[in-house]
DRENDO-1510 file (C-alpha; in Angstrom, 1 decimal, always signed):
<recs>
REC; n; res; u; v; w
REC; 1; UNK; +0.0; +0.0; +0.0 .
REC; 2; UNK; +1.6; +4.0; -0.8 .
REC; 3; UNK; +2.4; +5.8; +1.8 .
REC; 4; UNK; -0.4; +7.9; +1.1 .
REC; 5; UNK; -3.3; +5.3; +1.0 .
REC; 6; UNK; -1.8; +4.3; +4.2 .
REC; 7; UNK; -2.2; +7.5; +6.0 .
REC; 8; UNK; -5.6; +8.1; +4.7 .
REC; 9; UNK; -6.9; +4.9; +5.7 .
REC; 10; UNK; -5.1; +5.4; +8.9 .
REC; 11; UNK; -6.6; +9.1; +9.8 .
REC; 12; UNK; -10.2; +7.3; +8.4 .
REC; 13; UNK; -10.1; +5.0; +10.8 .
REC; 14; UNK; -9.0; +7.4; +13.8 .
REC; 15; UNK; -11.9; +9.5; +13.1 .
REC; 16; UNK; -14.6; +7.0; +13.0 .
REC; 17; UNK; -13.3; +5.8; +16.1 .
REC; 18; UNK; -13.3; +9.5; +17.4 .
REC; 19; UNK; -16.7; +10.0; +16.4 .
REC; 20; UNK; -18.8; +6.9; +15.3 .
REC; 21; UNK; -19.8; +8.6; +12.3 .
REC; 22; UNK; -19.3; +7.3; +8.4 .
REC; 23; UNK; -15.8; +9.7; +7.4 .
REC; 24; UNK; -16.0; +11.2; +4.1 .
REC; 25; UNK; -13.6; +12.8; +2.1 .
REC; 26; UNK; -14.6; +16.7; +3.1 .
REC; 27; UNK; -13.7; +15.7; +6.7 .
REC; 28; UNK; -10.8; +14.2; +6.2 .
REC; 29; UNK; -9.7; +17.2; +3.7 .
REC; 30; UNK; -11.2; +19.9; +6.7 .
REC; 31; UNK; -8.5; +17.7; +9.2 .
REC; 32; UNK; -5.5; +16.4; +7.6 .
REC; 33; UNK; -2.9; +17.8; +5.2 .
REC; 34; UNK; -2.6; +15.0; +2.6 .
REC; 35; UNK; -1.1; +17.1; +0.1 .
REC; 36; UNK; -4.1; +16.7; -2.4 .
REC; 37; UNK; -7.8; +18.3; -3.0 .
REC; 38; UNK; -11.0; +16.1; -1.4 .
REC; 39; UNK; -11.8; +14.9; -5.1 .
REC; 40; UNK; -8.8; +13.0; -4.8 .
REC; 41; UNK; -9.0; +12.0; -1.3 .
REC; 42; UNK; -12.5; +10.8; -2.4 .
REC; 43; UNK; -11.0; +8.2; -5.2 .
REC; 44; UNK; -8.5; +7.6; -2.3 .
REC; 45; UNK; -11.4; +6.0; +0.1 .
REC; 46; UNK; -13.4; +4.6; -3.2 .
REC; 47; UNK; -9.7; +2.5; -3.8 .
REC; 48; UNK; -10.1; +1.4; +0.3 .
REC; 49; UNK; -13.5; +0.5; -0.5 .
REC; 50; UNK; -12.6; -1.7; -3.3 .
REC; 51; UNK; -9.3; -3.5; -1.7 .
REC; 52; UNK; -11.8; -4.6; +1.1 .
REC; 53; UNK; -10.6; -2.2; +4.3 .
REC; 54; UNK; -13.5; +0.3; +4.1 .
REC; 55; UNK; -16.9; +0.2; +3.7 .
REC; 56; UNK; -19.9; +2.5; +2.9 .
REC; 57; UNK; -22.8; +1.9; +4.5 .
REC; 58; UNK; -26.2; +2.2; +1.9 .
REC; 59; UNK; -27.5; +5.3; +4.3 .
REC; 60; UNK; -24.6; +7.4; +4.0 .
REC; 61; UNK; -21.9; +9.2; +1.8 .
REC; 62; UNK; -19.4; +7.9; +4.3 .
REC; 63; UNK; -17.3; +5.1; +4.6 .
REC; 64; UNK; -16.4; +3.1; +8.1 .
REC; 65; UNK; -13.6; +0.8; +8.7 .
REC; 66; UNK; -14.3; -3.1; +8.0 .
REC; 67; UNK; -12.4; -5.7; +10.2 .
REC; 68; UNK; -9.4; -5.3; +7.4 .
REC; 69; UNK; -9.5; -1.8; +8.0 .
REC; 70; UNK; -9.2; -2.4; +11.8 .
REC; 71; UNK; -6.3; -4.9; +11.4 .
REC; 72; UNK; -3.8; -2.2; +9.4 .
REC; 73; UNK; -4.6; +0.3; +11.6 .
REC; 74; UNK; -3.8; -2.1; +14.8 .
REC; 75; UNK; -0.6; -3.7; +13.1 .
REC; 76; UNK; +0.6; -0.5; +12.0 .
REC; 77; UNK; +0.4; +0.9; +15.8 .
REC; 78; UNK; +2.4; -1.6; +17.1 .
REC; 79; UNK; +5.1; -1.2; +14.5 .
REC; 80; UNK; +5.0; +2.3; +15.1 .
REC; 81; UNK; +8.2; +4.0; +17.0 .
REC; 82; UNK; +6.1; +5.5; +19.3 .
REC; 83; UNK; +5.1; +1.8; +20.6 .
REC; 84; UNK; +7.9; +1.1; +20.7 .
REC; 85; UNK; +9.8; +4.2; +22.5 .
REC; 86; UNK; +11.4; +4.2; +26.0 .
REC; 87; UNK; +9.2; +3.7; +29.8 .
REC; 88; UNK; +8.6; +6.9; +29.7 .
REC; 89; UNK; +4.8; +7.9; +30.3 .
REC; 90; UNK; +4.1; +4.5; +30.8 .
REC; 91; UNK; +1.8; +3.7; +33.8 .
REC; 92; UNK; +3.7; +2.5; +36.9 .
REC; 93; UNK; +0.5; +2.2; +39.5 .
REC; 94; UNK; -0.6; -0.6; +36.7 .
REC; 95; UNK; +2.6; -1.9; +36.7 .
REC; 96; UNK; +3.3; -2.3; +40.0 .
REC; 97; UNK; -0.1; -4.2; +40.6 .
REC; 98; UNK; +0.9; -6.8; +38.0 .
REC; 99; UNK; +4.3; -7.6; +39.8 .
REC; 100; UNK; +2.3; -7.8; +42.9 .
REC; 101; UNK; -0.2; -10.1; +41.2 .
REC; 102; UNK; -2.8; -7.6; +42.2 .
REC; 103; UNK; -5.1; -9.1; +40.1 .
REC; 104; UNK; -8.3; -7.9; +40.9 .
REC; 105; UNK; -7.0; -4.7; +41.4 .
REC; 106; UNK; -5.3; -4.5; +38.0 .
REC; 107; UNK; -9.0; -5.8; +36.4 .
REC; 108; UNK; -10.5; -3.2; +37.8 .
REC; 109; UNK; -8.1; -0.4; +36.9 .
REC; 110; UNK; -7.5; -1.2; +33.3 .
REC; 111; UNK; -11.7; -2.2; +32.8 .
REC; 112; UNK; -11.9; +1.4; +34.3 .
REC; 113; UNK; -9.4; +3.5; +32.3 .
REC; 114; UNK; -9.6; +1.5; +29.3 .
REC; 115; UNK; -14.2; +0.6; +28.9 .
REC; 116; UNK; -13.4; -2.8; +28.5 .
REC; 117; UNK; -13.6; -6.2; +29.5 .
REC; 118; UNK; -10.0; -7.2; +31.6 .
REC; 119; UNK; -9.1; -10.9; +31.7 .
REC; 120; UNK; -6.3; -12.7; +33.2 .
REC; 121; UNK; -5.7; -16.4; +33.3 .
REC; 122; UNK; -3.0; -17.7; +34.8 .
REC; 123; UNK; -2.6; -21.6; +34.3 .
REC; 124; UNK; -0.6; -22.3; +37.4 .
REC; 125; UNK; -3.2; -21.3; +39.8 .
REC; 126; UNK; -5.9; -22.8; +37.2 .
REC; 127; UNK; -7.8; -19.3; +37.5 .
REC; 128; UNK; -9.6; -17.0; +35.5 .
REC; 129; UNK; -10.2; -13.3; +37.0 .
REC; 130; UNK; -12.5; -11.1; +34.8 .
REC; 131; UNK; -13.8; -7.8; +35.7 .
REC; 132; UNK; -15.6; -5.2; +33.4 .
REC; 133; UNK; -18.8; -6.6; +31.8 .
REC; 134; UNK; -20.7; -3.7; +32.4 .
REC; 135; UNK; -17.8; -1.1; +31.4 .
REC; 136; UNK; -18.0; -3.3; +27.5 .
REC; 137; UNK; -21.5; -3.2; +27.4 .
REC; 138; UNK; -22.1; +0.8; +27.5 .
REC; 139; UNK; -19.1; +0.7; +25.4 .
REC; 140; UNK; -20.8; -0.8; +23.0 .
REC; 141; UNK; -22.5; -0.1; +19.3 .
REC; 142; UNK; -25.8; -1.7; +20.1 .
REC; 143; UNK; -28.1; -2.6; +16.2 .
REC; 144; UNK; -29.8; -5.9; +17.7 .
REC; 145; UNK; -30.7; -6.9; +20.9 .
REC; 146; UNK; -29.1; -10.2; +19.8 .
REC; 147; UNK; -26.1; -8.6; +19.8 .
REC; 148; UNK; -26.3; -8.0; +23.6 .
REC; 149; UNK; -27.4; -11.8; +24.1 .
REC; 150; UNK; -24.0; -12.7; +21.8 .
REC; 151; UNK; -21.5; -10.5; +24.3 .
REC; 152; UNK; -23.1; -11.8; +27.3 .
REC; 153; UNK; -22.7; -14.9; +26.0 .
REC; 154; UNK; -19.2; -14.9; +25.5 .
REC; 155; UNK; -19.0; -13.7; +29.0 .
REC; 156; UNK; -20.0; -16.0; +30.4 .
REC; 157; UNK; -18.1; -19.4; +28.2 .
REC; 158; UNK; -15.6; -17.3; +28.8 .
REC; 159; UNK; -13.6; -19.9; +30.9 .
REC; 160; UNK; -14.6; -23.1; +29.1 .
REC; 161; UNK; -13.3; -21.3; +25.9 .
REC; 162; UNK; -9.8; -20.1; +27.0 .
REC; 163; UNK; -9.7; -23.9; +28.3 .
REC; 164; UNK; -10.3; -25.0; +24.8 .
REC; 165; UNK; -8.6; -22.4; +22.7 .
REC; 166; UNK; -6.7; -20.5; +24.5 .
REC; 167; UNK; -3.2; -21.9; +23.7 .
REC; 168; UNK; -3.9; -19.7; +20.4 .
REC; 169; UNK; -3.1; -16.7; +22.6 .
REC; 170; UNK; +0.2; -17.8; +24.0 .
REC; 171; UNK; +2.6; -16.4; +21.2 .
REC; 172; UNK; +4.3; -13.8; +23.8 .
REC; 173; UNK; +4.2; -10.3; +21.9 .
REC; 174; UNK; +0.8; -8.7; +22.1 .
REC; 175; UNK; -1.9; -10.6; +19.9 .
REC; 176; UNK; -5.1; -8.4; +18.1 .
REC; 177; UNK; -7.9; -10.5; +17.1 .
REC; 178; UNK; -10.5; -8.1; +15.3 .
REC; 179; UNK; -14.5; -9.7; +15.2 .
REC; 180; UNK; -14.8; -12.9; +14.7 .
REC; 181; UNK; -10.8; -14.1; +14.1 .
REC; 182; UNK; -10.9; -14.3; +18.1 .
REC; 183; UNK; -10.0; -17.7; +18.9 .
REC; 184; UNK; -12.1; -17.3; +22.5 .
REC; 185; UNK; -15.1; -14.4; +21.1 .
REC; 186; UNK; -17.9; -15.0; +18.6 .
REC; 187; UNK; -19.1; -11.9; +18.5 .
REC; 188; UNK; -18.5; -9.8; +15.2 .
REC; 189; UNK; -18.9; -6.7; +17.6 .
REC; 190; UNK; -15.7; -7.4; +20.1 .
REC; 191; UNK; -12.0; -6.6; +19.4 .
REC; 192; UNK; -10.0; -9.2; +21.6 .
REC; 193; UNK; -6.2; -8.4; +22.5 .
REC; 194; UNK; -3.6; -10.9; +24.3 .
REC; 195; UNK; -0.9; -10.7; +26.3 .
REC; 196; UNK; +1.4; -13.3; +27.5 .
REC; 197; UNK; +3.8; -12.4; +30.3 .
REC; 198; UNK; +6.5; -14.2; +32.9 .
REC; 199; UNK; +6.2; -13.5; +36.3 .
REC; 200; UNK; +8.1; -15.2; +38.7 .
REC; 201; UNK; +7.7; -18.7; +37.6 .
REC; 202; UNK; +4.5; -18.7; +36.1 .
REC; 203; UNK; +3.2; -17.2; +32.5 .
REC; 204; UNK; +0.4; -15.4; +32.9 .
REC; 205; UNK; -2.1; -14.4; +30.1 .
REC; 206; UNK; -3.6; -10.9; +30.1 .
REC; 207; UNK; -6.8; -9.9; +27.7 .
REC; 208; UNK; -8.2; -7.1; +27.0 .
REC; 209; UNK; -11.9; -7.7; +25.4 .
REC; 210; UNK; -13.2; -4.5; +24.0 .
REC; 211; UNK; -15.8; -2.7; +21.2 .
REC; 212; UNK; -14.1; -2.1; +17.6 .
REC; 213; UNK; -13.7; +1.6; +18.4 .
REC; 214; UNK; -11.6; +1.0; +21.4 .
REC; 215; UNK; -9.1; +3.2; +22.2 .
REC; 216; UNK; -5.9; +1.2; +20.7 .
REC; 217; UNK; -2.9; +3.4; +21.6 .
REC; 218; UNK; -4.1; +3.3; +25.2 .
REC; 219; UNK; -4.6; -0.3; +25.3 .
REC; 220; UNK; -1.8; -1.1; +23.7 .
REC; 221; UNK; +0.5; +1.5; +26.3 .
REC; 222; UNK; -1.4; -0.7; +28.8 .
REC; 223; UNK; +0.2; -3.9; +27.8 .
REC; 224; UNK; +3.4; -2.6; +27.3 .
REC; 225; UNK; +3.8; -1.5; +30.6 .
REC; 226; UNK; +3.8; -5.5; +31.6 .
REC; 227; UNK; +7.0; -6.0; +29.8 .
REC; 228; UNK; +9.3; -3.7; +32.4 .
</recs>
């Protein structure tokens, strides 16, 4: 992909998760310098469209991210230098409550800064701590009310699941699983990303389970902090 395409698509998706609204090319034009007229831009997101990583929904002139969309923009973030820049600004409270295997603690903190649902496992002590259900929920971009039933759900086979699949997550650097590529989710709604960390002399597994328009950097600066 040119440079260009990529930060278009890029600043798209930033925007739509910003706002929740369908992005169009006079938006983008009225917030970024690309360097070219919002004709062009417009051709830009029609190309995006076509290669699969945006979409435009029949009510609107806009476009929104599909799960390819979603995937760049994740990958891309944790290639980027800033990811993967010194300690500093990184959170030492969280940090400190994950060397003291503060677990409930930590759930509650990162559920709490982040709107999403916080899971660790840790397979020595057989036990799975979750905290947050209700911060995912009204996080959320409700169309059904089966789409509520299909979270909840996944809530609560939560455990059974990581049982069953949850080797998938144990690849050490952090793991982003976009709809319904998550090994341990079935909802198309829920963005799952996995961590897998030593402590002492156990590995523990860290999620973070979370709507599409999550807040990526921050989650991702959440993670990192683990690794010090």
């Amino acid at each position: 992909m040119q440079e260009r395409t990529a930060q278009i698509l890029e600043a798209a998706v930033r925007e739509f998760i910003a706002g929740g609204e369908p992005i169009s090319s006079g938006l983008l034009y009225r917030h970024h310098d690309f360097g070219i007229r919002p004709a062009m831009i417009r051709h830009e997101l029609e190309e995006l469209v076509r290669k699969g990583f945006l979409e435009q929904p029949h009510h609107s002139a806009g476009r929104i991210p599909t799960d390819r969309g979603y995937e760049f923009f994740a990958e891309k973030m944790l290639q980027s230098e800033e990811f993967h820049s010194s300690a500093e600004g990184r959170d030492k409270h969280l940090a400190s409550l994950f060397e003291q295997r503060a677990w409930d603690d930590l759930l509650e903190e990162i559920s709490s800064q982040l709107g999403i649902l916080g899971v660790v496992s840790s397979p020595k002590e057989e036990v799975v701590r979750k905290d947050g259900l209700e911060n995912l929920i009204e996080n959320l971009d409700w169309e059904t009310p089966g789409e509520v039933k299909s979270v909840i759900r996944d809530f609560v086979e939560l455990e059974d699941r990581l049982k069953m699949f949850g080797g998938k997550l144990h690849g050490g650097a952090i793991q982003v699983f976009i709809g319904r590529k998550s090994p341990i989710t079935k909802s198309k709604n829920l963005v799952l990303v996995a961590g897998e960390y030593d402590i002492g002399d156990e590995e523990v597994l860290v999620l973070a389970i979370g709507p599409k328009r999550m807040d990526y950097q921050k989650t991702f600066n959440v993670f990192r902090c683990f690794n010090e």
